[in-house]
Backbone bond lengths (Angstrom), bond angles and torsions (degrees), N, CA, C in turn:
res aa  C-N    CA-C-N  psi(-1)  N-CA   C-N-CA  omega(-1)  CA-C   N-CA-C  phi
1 X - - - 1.453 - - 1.525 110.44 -
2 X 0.851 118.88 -16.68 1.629 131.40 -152.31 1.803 90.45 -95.33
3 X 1.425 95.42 -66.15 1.463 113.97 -179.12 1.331 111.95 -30.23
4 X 1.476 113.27 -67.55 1.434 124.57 167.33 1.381 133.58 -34.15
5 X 1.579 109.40 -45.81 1.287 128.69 143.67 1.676 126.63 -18.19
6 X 1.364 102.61 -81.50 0.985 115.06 176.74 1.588 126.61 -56.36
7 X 1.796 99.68 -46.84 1.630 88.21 177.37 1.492 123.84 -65.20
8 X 1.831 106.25 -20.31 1.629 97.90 176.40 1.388 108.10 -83.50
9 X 1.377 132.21 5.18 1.527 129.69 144.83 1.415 148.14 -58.49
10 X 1.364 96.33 -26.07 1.310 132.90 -163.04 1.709 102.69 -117.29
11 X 1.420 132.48 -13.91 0.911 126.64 172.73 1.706 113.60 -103.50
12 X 1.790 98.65 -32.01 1.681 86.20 172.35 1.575 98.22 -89.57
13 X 1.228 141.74 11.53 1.324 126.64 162.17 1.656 125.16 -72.16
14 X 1.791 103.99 -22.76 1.292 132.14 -171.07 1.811 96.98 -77.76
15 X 1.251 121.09 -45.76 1.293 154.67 -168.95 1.592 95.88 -70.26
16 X 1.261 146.78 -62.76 0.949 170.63 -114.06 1.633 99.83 -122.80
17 X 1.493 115.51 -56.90 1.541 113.49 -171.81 1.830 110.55 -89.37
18 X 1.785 105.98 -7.73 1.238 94.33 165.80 2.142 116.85 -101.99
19 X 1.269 83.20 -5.95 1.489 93.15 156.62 1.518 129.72 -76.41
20 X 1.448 109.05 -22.38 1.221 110.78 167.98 1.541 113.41 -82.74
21 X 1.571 121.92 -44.88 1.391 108.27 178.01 1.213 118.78 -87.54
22 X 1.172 117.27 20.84 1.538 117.63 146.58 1.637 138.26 -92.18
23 X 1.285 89.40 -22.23 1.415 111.37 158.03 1.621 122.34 -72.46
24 X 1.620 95.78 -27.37 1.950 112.12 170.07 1.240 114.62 -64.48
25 X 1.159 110.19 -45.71 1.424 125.22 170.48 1.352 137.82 -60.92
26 X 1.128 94.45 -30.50 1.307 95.04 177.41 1.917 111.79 -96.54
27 X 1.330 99.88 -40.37 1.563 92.97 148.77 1.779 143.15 -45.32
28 X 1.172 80.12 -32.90 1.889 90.36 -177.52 1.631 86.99 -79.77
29 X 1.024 129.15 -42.04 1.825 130.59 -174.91 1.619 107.88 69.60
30 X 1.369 142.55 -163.08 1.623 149.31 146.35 1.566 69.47 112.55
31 X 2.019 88.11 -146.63 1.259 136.40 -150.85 1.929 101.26 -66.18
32 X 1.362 99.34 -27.03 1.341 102.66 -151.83 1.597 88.19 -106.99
33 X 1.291 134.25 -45.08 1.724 100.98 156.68 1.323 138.78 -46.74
34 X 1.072 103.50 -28.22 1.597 123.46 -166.98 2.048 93.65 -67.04
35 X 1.523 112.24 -38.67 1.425 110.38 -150.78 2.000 98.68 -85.30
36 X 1.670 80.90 -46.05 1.506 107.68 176.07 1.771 149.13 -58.82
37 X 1.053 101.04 -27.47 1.517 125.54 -149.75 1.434 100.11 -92.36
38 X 1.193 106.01 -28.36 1.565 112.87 -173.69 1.836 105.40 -95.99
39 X 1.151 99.67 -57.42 1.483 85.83 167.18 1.779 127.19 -56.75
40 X 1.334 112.81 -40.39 1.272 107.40 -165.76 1.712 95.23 -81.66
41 X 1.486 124.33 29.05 1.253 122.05 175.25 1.216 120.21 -114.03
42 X 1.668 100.28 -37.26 1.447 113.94 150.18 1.649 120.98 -50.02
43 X 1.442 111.29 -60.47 1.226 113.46 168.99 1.408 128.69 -21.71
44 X 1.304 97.55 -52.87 1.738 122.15 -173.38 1.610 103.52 -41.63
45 X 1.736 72.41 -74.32 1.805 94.70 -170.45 1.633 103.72 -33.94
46 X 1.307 106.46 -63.90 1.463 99.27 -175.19 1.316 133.94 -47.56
47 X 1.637 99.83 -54.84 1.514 94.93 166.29 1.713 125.73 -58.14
48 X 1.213 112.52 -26.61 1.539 111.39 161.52 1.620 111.71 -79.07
49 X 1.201 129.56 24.55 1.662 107.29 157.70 1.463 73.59 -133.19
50 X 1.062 153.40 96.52 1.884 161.80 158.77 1.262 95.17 -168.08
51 X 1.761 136.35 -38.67 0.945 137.44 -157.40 1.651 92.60 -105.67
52 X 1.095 136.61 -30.91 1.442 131.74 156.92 1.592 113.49 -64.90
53 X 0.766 117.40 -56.35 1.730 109.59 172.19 1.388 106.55 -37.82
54 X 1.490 112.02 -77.90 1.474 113.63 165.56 1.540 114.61 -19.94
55 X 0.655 132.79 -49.47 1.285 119.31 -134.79 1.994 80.60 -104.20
56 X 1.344 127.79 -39.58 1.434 116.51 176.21 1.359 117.68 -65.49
57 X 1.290 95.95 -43.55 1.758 103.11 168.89 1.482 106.04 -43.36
58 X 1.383 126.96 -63.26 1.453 123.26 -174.78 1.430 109.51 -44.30
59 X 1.470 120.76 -66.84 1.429 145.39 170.63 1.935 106.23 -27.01
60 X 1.310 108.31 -45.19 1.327 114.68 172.58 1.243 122.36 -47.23
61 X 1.506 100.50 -75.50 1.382 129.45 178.71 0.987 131.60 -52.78
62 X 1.714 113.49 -40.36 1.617 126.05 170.02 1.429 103.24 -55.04
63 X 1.137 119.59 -44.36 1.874 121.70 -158.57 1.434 103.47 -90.69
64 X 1.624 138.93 3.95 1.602 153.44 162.22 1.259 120.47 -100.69
């Protein structure tokens, strides 16, 4: 139970710190949004459907 815990901590934290430097990025604006912004958006996405799995998987398991 604990375990579970933690990984949905650790996955919206993952979720969370590439949401922030994408939000950096796009603030700072130039050369380095232009390179950045798109990947670390993709990124996102991904880590938010890894961090949804996670998080049903837990939801599963807790209630079996």
């Amino acid at each position: 139970m604990m375990t579970g815990k933690i990984l949905v901590a650790v996955a919206v934290g993952i979720v969370f710190v590439v949401l922030l430097l994408g939000l950096y990025t796009l603030w700072k604006g130039g050369a380095t949004s232009a390179s950045w912004s798109n990947k670390l958006m993709r990124i996102r996405v991904l880590a938010q459907f890894v961090a949804i799995l996670i998080i049903m998987a837990v939801l599963y398991f807790s209630q079996h």
